[in-house]
SEFIZA-3560 file (N, C-alpha, C; in Angstrom, 3 decimals):
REM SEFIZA-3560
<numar><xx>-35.793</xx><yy>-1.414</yy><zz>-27.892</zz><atom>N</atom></numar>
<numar><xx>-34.618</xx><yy>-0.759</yy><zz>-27.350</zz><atom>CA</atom></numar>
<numar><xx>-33.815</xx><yy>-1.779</yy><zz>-26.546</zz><atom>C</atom></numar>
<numar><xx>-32.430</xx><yy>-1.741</yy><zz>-26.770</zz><atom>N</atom></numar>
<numar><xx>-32.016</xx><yy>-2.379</yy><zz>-26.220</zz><atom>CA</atom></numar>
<numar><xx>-30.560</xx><yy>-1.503</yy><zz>-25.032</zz><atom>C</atom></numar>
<numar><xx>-30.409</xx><yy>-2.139</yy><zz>-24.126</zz><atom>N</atom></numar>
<numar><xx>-29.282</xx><yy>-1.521</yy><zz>-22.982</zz><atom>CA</atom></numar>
<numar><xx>-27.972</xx><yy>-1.840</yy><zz>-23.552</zz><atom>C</atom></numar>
<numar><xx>-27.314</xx><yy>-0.702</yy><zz>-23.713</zz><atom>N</atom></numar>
<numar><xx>-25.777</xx><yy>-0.732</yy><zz>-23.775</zz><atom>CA</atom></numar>
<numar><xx>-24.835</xx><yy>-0.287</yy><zz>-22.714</zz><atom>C</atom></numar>
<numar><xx>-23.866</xx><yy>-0.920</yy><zz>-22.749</zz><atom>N</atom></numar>
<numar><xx>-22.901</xx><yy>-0.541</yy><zz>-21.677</zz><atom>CA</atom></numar>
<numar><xx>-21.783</xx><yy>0.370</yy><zz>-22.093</zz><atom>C</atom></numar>
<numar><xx>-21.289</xx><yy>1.121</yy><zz>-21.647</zz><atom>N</atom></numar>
<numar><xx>-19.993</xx><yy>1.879</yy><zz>-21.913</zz><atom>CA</atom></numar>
<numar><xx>-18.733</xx><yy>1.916</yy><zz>-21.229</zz><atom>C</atom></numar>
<numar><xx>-17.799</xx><yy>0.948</yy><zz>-20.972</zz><atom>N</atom></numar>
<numar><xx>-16.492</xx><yy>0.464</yy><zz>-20.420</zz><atom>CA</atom></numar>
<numar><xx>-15.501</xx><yy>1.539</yy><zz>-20.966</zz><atom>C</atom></numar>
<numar><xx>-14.585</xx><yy>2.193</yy><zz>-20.110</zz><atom>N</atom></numar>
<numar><xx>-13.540</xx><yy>2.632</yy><zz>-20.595</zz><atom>CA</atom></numar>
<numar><xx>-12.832</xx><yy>1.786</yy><zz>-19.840</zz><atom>C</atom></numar>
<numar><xx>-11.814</xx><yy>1.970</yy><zz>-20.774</zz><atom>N</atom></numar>
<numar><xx>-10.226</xx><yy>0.764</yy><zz>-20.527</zz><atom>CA</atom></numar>
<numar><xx>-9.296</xx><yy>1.638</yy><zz>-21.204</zz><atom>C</atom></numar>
<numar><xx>-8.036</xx><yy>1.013</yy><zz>-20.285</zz><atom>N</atom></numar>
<numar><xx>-6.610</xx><yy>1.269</yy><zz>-20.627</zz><atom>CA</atom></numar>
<numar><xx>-5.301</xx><yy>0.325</yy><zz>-19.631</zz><atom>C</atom></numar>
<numar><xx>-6.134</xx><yy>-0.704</yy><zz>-19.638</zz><atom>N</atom></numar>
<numar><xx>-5.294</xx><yy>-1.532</yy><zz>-19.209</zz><atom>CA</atom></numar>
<numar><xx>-6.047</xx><yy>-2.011</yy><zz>-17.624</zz><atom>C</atom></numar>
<numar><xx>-6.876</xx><yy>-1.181</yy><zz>-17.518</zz><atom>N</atom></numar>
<numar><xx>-7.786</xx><yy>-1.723</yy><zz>-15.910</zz><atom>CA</atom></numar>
<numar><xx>-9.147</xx><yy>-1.101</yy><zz>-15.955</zz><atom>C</atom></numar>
<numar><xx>-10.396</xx><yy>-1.629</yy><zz>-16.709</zz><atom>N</atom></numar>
<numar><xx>-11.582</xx><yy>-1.762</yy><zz>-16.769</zz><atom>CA</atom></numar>
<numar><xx>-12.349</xx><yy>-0.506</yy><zz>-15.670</zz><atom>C</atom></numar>
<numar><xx>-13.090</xx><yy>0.410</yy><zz>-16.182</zz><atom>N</atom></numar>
<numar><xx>-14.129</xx><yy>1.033</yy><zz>-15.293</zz><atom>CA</atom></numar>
<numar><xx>-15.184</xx><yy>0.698</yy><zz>-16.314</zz><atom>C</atom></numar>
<numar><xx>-15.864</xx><yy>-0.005</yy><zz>-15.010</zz><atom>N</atom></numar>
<numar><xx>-17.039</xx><yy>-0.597</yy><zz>-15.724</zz><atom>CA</atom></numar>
<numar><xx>-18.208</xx><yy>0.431</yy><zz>-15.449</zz><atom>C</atom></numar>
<numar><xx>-18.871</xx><yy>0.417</yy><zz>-16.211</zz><atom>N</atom></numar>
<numar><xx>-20.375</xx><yy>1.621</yy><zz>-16.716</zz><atom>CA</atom></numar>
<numar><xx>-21.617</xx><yy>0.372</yy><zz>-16.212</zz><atom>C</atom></numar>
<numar><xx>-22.349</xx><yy>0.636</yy><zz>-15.033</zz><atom>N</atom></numar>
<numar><xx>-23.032</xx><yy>-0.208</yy><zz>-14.028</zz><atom>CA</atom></numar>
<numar><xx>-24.801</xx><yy>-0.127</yy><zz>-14.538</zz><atom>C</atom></numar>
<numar><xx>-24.664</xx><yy>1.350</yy><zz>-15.146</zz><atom>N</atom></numar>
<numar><xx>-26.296</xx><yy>1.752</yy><zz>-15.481</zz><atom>CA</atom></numar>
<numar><xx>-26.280</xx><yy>1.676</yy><zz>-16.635</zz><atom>C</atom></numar>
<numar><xx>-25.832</xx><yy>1.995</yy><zz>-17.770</zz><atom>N</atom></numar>
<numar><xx>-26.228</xx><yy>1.539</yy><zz>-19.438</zz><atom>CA</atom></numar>
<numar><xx>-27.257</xx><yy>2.698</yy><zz>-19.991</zz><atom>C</atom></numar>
<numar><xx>-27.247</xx><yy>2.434</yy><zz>-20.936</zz><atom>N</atom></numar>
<numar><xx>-28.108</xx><yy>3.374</yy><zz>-21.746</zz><atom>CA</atom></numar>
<numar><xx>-28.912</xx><yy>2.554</yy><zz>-22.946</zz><atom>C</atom></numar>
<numar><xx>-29.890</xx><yy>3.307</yy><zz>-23.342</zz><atom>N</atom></numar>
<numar><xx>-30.742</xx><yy>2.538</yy><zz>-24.283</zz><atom>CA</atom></numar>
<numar><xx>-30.497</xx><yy>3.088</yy><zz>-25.545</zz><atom>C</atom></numar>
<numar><xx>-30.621</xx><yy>2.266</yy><zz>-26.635</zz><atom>N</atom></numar>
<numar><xx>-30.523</xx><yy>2.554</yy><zz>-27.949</zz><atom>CA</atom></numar>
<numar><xx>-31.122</xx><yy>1.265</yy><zz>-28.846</zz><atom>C</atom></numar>
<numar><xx>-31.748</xx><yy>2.036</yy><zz>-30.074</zz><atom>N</atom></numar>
<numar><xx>-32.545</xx><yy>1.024</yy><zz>-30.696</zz><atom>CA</atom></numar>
<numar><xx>-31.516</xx><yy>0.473</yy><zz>-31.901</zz><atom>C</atom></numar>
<numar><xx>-29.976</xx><yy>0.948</yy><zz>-31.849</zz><atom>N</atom></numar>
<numar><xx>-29.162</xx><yy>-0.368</yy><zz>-32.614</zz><atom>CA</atom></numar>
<numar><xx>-28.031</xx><yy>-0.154</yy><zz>-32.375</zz><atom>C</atom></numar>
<numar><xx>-27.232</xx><yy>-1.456</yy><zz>-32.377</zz><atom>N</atom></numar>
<numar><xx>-25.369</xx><yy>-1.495</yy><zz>-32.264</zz><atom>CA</atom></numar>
<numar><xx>-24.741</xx><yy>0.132</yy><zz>-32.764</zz><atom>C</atom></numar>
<numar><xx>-25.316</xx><yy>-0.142</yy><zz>-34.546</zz><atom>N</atom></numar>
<numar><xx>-24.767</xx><yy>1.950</yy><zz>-34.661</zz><atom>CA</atom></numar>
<numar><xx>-24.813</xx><yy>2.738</yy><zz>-34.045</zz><atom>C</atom></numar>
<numar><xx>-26.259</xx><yy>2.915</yy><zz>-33.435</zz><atom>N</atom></numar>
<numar><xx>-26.586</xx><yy>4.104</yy><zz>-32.584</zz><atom>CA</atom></numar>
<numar><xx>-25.671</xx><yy>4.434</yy><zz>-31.811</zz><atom>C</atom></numar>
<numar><xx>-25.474</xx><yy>3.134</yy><zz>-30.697</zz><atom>N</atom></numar>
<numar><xx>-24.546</xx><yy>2.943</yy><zz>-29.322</zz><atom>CA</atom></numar>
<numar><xx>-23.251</xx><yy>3.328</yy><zz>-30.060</zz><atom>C</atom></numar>
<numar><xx>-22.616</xx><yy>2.692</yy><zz>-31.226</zz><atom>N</atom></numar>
<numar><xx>-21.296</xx><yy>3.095</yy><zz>-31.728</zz><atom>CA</atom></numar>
<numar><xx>-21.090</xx><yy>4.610</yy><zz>-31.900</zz><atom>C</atom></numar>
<numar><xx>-22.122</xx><yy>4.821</yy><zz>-32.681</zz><atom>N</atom></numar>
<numar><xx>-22.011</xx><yy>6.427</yy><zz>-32.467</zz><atom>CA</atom></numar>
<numar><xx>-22.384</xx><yy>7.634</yy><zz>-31.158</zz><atom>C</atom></numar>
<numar><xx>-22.438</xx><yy>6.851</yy><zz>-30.011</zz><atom>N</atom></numar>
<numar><xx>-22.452</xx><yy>7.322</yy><zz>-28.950</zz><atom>CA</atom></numar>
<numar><xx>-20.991</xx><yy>7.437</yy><zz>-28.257</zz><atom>C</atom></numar>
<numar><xx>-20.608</xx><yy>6.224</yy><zz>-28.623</zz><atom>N</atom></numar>
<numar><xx>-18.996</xx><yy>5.888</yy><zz>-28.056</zz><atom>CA</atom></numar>
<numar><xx>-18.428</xx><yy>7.193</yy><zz>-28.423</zz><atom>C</atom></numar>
<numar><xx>-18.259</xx><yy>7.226</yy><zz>-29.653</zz><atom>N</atom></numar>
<numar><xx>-17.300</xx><yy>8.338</yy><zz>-30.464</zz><atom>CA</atom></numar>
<numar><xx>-17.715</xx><yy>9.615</yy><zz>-30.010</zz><atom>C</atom></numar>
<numar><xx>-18.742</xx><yy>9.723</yy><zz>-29.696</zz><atom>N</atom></numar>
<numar><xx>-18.993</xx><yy>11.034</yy><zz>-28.999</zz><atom>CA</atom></numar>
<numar><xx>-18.093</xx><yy>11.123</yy><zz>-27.227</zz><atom>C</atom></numar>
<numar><xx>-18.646</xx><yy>10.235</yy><zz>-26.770</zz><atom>N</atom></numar>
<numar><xx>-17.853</xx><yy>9.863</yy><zz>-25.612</zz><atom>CA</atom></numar>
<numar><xx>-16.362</xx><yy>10.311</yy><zz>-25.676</zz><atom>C</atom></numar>
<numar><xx>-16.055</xx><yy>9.263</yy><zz>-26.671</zz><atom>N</atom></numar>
<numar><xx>-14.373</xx><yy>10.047</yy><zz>-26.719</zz><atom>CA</atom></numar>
<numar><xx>-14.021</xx><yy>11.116</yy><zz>-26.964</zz><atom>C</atom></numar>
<numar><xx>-15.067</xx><yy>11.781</yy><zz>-28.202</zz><atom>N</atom></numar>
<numar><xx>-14.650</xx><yy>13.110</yy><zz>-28.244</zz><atom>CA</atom></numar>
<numar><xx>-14.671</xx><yy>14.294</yy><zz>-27.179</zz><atom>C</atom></numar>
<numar><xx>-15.597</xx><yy>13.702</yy><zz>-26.445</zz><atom>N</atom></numar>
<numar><xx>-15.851</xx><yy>14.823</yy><zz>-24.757</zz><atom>CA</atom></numar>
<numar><xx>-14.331</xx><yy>14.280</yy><zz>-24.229</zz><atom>C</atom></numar>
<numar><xx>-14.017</xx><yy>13.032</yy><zz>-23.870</zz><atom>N</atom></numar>
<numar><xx>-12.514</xx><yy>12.749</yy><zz>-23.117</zz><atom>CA</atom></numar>
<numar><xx>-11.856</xx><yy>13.787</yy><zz>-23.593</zz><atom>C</atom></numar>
<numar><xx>-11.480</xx><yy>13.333</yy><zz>-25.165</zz><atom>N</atom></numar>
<numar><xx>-10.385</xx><yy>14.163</yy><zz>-25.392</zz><atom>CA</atom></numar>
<numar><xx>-10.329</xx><yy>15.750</yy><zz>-25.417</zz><atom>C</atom></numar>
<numar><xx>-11.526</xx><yy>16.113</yy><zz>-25.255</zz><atom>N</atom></numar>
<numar><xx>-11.677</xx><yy>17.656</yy><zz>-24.592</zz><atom>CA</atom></numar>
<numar><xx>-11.028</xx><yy>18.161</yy><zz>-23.482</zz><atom>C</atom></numar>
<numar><xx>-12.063</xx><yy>17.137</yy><zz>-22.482</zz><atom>N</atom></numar>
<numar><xx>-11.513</xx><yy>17.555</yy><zz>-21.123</zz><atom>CA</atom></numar>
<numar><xx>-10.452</xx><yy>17.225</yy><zz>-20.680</zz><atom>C</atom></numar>
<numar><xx>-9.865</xx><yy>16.187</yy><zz>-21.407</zz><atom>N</atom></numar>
<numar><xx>-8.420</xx><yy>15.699</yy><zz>-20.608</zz><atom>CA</atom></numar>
<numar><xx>-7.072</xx><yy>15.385</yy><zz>-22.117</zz><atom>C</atom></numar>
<numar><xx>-7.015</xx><yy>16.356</yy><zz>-22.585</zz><atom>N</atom></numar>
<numar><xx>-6.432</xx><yy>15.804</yy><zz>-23.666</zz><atom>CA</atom></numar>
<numar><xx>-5.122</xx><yy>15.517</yy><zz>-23.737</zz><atom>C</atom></numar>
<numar><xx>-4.532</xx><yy>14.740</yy><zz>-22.680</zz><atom>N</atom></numar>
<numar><xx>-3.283</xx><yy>14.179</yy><zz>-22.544</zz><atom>CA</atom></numar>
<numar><xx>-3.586</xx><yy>13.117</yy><zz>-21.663</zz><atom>C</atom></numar>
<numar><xx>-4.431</xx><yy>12.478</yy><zz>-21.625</zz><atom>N</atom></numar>
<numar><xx>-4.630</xx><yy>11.388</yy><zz>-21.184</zz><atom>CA</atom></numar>
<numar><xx>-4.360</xx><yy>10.277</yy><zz>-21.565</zz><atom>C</atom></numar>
<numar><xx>-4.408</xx><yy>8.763</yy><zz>-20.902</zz><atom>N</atom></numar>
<numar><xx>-3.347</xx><yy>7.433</yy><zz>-21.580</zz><atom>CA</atom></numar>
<numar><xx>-3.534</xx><yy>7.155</yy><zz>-22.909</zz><atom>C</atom></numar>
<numar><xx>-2.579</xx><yy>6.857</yy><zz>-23.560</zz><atom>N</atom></numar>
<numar><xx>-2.346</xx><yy>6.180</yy><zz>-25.073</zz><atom>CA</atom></numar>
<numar><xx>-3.517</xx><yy>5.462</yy><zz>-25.362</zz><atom>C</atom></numar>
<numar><xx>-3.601</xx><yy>4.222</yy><zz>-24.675</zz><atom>N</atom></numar>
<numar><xx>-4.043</xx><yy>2.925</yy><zz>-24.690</zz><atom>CA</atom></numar>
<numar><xx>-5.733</xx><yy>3.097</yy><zz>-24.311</zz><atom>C</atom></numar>
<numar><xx>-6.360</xx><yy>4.382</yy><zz>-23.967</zz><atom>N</atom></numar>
<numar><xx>-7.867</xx><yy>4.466</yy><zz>-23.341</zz><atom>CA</atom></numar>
<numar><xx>-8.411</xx><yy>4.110</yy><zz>-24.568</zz><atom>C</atom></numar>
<numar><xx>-9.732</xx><yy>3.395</yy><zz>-24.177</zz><atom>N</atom></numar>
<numar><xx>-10.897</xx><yy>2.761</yy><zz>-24.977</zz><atom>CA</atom></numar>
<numar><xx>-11.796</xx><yy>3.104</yy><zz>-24.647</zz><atom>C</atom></numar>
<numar><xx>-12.961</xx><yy>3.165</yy><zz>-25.424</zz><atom>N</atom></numar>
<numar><xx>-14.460</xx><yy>2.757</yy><zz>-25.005</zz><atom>CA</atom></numar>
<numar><xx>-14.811</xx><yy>1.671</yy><zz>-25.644</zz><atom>C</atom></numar>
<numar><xx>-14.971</xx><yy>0.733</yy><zz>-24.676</zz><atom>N</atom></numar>
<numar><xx>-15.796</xx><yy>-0.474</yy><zz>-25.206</zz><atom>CA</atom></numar>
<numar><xx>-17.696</xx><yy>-0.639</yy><zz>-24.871</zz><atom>C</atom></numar>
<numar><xx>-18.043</xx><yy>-1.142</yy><zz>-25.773</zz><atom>N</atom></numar>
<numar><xx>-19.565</xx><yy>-1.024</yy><zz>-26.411</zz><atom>CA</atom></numar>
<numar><xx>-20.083</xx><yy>-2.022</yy><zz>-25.812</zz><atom>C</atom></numar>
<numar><xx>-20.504</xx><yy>-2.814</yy><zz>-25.041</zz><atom>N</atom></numar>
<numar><xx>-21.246</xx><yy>-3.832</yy><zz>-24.405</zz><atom>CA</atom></numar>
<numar><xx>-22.271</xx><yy>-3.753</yy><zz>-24.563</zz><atom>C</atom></numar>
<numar><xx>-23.096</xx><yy>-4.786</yy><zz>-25.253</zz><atom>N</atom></numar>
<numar><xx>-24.997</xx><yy>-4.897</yy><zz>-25.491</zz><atom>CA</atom></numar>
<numar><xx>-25.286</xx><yy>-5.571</yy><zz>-24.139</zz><atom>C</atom></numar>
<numar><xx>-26.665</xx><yy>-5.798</yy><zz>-23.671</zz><atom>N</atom></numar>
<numar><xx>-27.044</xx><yy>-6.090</yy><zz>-22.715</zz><atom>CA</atom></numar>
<numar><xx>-26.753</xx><yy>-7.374</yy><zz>-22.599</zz><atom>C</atom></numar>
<numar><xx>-26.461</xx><yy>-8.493</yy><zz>-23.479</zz><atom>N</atom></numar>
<numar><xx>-26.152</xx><yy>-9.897</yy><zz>-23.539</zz><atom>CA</atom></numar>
<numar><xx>-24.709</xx><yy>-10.277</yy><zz>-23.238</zz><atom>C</atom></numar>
<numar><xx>-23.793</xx><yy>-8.909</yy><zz>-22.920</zz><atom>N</atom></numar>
<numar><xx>-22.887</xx><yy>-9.034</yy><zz>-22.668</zz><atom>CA</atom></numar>
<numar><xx>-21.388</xx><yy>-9.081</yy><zz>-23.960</zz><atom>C</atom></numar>
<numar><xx>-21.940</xx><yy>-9.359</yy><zz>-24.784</zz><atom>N</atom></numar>
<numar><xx>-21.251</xx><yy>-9.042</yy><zz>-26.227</zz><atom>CA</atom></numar>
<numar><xx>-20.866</xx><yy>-7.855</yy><zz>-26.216</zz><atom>C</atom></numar>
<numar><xx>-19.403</xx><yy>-7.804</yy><zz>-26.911</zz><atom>N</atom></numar>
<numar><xx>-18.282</xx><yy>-6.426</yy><zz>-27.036</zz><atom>CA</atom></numar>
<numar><xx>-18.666</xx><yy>-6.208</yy><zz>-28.086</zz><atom>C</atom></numar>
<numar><xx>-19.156</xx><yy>-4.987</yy><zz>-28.518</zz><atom>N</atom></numar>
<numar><xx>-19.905</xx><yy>-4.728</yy><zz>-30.130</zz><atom>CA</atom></numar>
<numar><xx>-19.273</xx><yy>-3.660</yy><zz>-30.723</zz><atom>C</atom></numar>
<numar><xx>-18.416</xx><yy>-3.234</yy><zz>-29.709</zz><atom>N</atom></numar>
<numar><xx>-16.911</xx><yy>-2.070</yy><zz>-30.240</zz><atom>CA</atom></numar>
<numar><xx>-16.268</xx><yy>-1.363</yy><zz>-29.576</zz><atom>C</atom></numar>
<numar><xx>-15.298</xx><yy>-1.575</yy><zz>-29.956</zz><atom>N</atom></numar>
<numar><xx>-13.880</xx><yy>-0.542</yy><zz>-29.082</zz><atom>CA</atom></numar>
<numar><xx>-13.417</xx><yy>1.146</yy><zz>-30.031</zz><atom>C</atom></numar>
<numar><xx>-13.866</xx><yy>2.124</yy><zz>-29.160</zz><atom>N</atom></numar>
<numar><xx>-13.232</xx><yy>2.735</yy><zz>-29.899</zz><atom>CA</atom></numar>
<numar><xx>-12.137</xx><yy>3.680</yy><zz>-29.319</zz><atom>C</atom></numar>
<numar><xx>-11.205</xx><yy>3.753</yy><zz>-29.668</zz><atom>N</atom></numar>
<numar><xx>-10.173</xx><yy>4.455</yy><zz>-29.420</zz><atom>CA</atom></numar>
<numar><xx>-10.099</xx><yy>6.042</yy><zz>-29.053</zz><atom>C</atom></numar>
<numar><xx>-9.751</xx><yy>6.378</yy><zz>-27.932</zz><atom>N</atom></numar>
<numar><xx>-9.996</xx><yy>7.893</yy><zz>-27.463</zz><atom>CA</atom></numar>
<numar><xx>-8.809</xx><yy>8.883</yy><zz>-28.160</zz><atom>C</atom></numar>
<numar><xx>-7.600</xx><yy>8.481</yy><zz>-27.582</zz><atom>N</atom></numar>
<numar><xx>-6.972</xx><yy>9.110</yy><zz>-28.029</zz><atom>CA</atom></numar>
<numar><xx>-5.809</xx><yy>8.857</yy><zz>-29.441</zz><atom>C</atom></numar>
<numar><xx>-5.503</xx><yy>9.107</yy><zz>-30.214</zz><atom>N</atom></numar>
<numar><xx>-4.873</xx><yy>8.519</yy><zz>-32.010</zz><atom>CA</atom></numar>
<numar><xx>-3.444</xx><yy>8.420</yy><zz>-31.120</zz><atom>C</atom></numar>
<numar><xx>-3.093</xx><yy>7.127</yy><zz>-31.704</zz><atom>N</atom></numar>
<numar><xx>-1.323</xx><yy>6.996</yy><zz>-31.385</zz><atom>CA</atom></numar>
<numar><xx>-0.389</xx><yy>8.111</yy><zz>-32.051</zz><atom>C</atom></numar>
<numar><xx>-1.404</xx><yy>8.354</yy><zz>-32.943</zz><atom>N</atom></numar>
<numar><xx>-0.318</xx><yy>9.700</yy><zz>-33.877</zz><atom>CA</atom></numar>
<numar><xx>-0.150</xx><yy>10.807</yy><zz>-33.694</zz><atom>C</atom></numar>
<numar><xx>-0.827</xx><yy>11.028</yy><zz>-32.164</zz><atom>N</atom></numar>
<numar><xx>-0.494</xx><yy>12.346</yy><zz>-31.545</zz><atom>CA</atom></numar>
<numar><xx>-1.941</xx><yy>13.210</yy><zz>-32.017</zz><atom>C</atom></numar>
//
């Protein structure tokens, strides 16, 4: 198992301090997308530009995924 981080961004970093474990890059990717999909629940007019970025414990960006679609 390895520790992943979960960063949301939109132009000024909140960094995710405790991490979570997962036994691969997919896993964590498919955690992200869940992530966003709770954002865009609870706040669904929130900034254009929000991310979740994927950080492995080595510090490597292993994916960004996009919360909210530019296409409305």
């Amino acid at each position: 198992m390895r520790t992943y981080y979960f960063d949301m961004k939109d132009g000024v970093a909140a960094r995710d301090r405790s991490g979570l474990e997962f036994g691969s890059d997919g896993a964590a990717i498919a955690h992200s997308k869940s992530l966003a999909e709770d954002v865009r629940t609870k706040r669904p007019g929130g900034h254009p530009d929000l991310r979740i970025v994927v950080i492995d414990e080595n510090g490597r960006e292993v994916h960004r995924e996009t919360v909210y679609s530019k296409n409305g």
